[in-house]
C-alpha positions in Angstrom: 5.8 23.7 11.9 5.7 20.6 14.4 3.5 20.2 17.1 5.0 22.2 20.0 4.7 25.7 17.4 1.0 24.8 16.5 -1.2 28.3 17.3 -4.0 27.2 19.8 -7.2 27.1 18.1 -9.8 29.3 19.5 -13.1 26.9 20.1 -15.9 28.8 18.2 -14.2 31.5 17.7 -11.5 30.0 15.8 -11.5 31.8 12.6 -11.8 29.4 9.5 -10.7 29.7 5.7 -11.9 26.6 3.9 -10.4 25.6 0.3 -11.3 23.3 -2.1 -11.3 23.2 -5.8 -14.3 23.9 -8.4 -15.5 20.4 -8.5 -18.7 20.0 -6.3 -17.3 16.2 -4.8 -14.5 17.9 -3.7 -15.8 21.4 -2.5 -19.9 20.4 -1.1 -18.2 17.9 1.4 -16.4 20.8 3.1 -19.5 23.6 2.6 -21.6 20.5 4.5 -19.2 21.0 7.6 -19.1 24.8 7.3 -22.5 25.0 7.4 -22.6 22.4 10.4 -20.7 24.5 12.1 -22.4 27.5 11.3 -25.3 26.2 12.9 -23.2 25.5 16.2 -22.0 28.6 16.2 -19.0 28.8 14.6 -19.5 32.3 13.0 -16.1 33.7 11.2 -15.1 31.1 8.2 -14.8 32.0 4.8 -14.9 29.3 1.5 -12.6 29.9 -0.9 -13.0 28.3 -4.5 -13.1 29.3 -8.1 -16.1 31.1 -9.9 -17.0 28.6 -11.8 -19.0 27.0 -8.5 -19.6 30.1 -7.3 -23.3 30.2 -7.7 -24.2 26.6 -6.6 -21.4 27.3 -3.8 -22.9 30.6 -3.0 -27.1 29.1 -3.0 -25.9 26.1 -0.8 -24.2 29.0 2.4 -27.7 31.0 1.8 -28.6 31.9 5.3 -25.6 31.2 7.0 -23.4 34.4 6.5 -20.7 32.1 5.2 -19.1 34.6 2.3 -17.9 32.6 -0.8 -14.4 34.1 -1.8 -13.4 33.6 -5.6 -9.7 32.3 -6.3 -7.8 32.6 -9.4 -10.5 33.9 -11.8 -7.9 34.0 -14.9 -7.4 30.2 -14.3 -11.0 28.9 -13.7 -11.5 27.5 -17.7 -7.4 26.0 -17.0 -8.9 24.5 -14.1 -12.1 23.0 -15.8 -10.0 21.7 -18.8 -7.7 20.0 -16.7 -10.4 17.8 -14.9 -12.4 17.2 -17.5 -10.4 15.5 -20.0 -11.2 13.6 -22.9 -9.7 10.9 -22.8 -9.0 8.6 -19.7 -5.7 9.3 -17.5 -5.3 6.5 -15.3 -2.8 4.3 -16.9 -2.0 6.7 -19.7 1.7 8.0 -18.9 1.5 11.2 -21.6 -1.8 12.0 -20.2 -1.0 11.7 -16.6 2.3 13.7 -17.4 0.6 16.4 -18.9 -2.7 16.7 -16.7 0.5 16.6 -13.4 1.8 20.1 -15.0 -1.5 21.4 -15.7 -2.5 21.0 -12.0 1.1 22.2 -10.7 0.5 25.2 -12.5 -2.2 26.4 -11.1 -1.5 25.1 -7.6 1.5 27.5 -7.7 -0.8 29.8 -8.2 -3.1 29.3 -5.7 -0.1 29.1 -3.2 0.8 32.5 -4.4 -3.0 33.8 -4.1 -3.0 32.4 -0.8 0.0 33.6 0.5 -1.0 37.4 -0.6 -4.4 37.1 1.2 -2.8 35.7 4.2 0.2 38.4 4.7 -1.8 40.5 7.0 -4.8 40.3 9.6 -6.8 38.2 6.9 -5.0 35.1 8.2 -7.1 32.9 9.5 -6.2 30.6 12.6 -7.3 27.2 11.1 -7.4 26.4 7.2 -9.0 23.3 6.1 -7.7 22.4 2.6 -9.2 20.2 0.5 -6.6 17.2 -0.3 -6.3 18.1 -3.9 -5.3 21.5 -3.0 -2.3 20.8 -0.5 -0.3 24.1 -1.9 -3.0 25.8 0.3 -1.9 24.0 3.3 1.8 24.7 2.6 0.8 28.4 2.2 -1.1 28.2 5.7 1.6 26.4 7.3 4.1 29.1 6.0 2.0 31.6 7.1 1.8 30.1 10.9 -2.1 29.0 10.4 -3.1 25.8 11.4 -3.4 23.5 8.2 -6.0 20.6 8.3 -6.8 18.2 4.9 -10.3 17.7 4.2 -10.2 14.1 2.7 -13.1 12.9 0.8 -11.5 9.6 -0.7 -9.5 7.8 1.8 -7.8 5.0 -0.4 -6.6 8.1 -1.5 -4.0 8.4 1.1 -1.2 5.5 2.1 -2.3 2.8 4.0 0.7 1.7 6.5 -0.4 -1.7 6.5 -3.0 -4.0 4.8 -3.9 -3.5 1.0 -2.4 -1.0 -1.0 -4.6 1.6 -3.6 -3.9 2.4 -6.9 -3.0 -1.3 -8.5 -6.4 -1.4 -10.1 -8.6 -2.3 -7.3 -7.1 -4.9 -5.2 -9.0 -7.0 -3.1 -7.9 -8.0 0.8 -6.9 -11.5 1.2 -6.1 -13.9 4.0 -3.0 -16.3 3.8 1.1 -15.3 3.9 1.4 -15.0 0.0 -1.5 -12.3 0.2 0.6 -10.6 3.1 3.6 -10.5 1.0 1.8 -9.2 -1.9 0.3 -6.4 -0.2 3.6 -5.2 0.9 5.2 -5.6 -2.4 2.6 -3.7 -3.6 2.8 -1.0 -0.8 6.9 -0.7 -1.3 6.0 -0.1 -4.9 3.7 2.9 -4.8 6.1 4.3 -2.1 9.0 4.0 -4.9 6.8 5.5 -7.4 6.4 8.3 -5.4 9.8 9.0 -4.5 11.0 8.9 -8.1 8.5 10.6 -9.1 9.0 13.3 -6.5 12.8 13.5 -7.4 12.1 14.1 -11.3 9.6 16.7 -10.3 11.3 18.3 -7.2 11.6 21.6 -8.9 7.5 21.5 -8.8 7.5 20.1 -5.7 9.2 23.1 -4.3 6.9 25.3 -6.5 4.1 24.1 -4.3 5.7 25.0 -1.0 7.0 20.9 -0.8 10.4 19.3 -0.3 9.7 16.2 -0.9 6.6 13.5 -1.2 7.2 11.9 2.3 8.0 13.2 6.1 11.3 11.8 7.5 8.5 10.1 10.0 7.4 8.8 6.3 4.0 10.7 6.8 3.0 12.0 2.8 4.2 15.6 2.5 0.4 16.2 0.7 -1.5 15.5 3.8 -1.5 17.8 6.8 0.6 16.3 10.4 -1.6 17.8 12.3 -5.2 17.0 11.1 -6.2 14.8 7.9 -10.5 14.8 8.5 -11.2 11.5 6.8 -15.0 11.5 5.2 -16.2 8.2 5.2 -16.9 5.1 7.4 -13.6 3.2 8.8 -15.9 0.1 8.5 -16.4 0.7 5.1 -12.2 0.1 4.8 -10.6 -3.4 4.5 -9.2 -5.4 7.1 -5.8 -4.3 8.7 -5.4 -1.4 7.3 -4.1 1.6 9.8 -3.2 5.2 8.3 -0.9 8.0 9.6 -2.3 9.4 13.2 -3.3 12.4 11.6 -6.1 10.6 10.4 -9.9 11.3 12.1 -12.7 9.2 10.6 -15.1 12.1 11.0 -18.3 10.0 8.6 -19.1 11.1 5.2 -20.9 14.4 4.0 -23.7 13.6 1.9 -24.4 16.9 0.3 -24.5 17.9 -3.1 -25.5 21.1 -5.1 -29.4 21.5 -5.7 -31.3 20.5 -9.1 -31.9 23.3 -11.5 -35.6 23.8 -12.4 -38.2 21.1 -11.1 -38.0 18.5 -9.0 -37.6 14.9 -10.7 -40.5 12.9 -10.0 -40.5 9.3 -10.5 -43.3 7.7 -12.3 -45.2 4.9 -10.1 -45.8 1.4 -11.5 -42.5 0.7 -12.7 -38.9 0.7 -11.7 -36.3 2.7 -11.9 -32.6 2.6 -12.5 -30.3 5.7 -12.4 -26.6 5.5 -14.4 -24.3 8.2 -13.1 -20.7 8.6 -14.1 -20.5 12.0 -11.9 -19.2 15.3 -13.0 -16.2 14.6 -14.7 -15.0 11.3 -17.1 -16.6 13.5 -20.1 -14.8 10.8 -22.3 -17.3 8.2 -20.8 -20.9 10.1 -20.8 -21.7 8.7 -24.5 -20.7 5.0 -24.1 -23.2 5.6 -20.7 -25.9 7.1 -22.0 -26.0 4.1 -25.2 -25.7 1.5 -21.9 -28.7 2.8 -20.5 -30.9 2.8 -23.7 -29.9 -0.9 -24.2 -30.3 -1.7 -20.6 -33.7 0.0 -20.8 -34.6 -2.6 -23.5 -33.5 -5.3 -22.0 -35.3 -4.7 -18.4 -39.1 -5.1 -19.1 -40.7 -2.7 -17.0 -38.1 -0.5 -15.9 -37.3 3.3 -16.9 -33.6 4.1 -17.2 -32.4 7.1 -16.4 -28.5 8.9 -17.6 -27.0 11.8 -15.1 -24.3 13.8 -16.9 -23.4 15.1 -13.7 -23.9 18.8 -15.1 -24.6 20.9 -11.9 -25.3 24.1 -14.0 -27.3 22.7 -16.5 -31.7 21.7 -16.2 -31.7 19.0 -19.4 -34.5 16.4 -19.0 -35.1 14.4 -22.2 -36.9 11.0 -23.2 -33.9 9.8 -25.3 -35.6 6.9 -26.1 -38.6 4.0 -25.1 -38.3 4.4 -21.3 -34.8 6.0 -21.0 -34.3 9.8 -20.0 -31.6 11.8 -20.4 -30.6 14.7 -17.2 -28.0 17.0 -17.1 -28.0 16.2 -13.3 -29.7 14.0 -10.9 -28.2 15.8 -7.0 -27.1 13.2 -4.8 -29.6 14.0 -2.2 -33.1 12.0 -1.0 -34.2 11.6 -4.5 -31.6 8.9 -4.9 -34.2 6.8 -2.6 -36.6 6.7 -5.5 -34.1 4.6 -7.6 -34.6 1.0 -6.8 -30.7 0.4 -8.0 -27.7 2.3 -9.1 -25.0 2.0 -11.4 -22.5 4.3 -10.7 -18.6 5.4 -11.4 -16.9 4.4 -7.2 -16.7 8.0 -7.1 -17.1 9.3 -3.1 -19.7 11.5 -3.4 -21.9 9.1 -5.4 -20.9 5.8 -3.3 -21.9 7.6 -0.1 -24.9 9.3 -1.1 -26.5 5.7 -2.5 -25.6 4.3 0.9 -27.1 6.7 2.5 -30.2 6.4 -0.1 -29.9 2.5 1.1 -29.8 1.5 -2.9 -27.9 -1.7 -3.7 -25.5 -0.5 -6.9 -23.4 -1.7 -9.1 -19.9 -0.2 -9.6 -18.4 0.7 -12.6 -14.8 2.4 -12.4 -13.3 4.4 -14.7 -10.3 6.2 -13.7 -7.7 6.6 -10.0 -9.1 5.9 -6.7 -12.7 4.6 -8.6 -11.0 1.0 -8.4 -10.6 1.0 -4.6 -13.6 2.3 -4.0 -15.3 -0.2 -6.2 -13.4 -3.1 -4.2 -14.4 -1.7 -1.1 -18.0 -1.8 -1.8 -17.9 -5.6 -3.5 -15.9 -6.9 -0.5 -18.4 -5.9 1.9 -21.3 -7.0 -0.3 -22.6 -3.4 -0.9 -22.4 -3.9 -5.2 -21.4 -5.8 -8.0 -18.6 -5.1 -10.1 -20.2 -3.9 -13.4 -20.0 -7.2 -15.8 -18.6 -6.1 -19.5 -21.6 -7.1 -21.7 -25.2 -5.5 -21.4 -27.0 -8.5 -20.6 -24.6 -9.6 -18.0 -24.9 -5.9 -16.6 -29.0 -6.2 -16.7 -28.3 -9.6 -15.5 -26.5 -7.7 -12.1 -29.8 -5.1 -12.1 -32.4 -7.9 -11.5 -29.6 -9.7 -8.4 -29.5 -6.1 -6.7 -33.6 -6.1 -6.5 -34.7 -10.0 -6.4 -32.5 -11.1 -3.5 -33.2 -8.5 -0.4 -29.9 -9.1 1.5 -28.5 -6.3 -0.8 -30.5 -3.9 0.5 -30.3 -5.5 3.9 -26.6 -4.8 3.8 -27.0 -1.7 2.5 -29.7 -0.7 5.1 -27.0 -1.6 7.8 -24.7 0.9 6.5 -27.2 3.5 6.0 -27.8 3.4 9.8 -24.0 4.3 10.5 -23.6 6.9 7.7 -27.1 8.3 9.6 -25.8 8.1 13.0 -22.3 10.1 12.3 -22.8 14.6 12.2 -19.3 15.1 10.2 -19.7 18.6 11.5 -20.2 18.2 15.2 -17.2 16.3 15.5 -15.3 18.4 13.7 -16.2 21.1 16.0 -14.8 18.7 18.7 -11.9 18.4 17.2 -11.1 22.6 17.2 -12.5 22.5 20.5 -16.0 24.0 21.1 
């Protein structure tokens, strides 16, 4: 569908089917918007998702009429397995391979779903995808809705020019050799793709694809019309520019709520919070041992491990001055913390900007690596150091010289400034 065949939206009373996957970073970025728009009248859109986030999804939308619609119920535990591997996938070819059929599988059969529910007068005029779920855009587009991505992690998506992602986390650099490398590095990824997308074209096609790229070399996975970037352009490197699809809309800093009480911080000492977010399961015990040794080696501070479990209520003195939680939300009790270690994932990087906590990054796996070298090139963290002294080391820089939380005060202003969902709702037309 090009351009001159797009429906006309409708202003507020475009109708609006939003899809995202079970994982709250990926799905609580695009219930933030809804309910944004909600509030600015926007009254018919729908959230579609699996059960398994049906309840957090479901107590987040309480109040504004947005219904919660359950996808694929036979694949929710797939779904779950797939994500939450146990051992690392980035730069593991079997396990790459094998979570890529996995997730093919039950795209497929979300396009199918999709296309089912949209055959009649349940088709909405606008559906905003998540970018992990682009079979639901194909299905819209083959439908004749409008397809938007929702994109939460924007190294995510091909930069035309300046530093490429997923080489480990480069950094930007001036000088001709630095030039050259980042298009080296740029033609690479591109030929990845394409021979990638040729071995797997019968999947490809499965998903309602041709290919991986546009002839206008656009990526096939990303809507033409609309990609709604969440996040800060400042926050990208220098002389980068993306496809003009791409609307920096500012990050969405919700997350699902805390089960049970509140978590209070105790006064008269500090605190540090180590959070490797929902998934990386094959990380949590190697984190929680960090933070009992870090809590040892930082006189006067309390330590406290997030397993990123949004259904769970665990809190649990693990041991002298280190606590164990199920989950710790991303929300204003992050400004309690007086640093941060954390994975680079978005959800996580955005929310302790918007806290205004100095961090310290600690990848694990895909776009974690860009994000990290985003954040230490603009002096927002340190790259996590590999011994526990060096990393304790990092904790006491991040509290004893104040221009990390000056620079991380600056950003807070802009994250506070931008309403994702207002000009989002510009963007339909309201």
């Amino acid at each position: 569908m090009d351009g001159s065949t797009r429906p006309a939206l409708r202003g507020r009373d475009t109708t609006i089917d939003w899809v995202a996957p079970p994982f709250a970073g990926h799905l609580f970025p695009i219930l933030g918007m809804a309910k944004e728009l909600s509030r600015l009248g926007f009254a018919h859109q729908r959230v579609l998702s699996m059960p398994s986030i049906q309840t957090p999804a479901e107590s987040a939308l309480e109040g504004t009429g947005i219904p919660f619609v359950p996808l694929l119920p036979d694949r929710n535990a797939d779904a779950l397995a797939m994500a939450n591997t146990g051992t690392r996938t980035f730069g593991n070819p079997l396990a790459l391979l094998r979570q890529f059929r996995d997730c093919v599988s039950i795209l497929s059969d979300m396009r199918v779903a999709l296309l089912d529910m949209w055959a009649g007068a349940e088709r909405p005029d606008l559906v905003i995808a998540d970018s992990v779920v682009p079979s639901a855009g194909a299905a819209a587009t083959e439908r004749g809705a409008r397809w938007w991505t929702s994109l939460s992690s924007i190294p995510s998506a091909e930069s035309l020019t300046g530093t490429p992602s997923y080489l480990g986390g480069w950094h930007p650099g001036e000088g001709a050799f630095l030039r050259a490398r980042d298009a080296v590095g740029r033609g690479a990824v591109r030929s990845f793709k394409r021979t990638a997308g040729f071995m797997c074209r019968k999947e490809l096609r499965s998903l309602g694809f041709d290919s991986v790229y546009r002839k206008d070399g656009s990526e096939t996975c990303y809507s033409d019309d609309c990609i709604l970037g969440l996040g800060l352009r400042e926050l990208e490197f220098p002389r980068q520019s993306w496809s003009s699809a791409m609307q920096f809309v500012g990050a969405v800093l919700d997350s699902p709520a805390r089960q049970g009480e509140a978590l209070e911080l105790a006064d008269r000492t500090r605190h540090l919070l180590i959070t490797l977010g929902t998934h990386l399961i094959w990380a949590k015990d190697r984190g929680l041992k960090t933070a009992v040794e870090l809590a040892r080696r930082l006189e006067g501070w309390t330590v406290h491990f997030s397993h990123g479990d949004v259904h769970g209520d665990v809190r649990r003195r693990v041991a002298e001055r280190t606590f164990e939680h199920s989950y710790v939300p991303y929300g204003p009790e992050l400004a309690g913390f007086d640093a941060i270690i954390h994975h680079g994932g978005t959800g996580v990087m955005y929310s302790t900007l918007g806290a205004g906590v100095p961090a310290i990054v600690w990848p694990h796996d895909f776009d974690q690596f860009d994000q990290g070298a985003r954040l230490v090139h603009h002096g927002l963290a340190l790259r996590a150091p590999k011994t526990t002294g060096a990393l304790a080391d990092a904790v006491m820089r991040l509290v004893n010289e104040p221009e990390w939380r000056s620079r991380c005060a600056r950003v807070q202003a802009l994250l506070l400034e931008q309403t994702p969902g207002e000009r989002v709702a510009q963007l339909i037309g309201d």
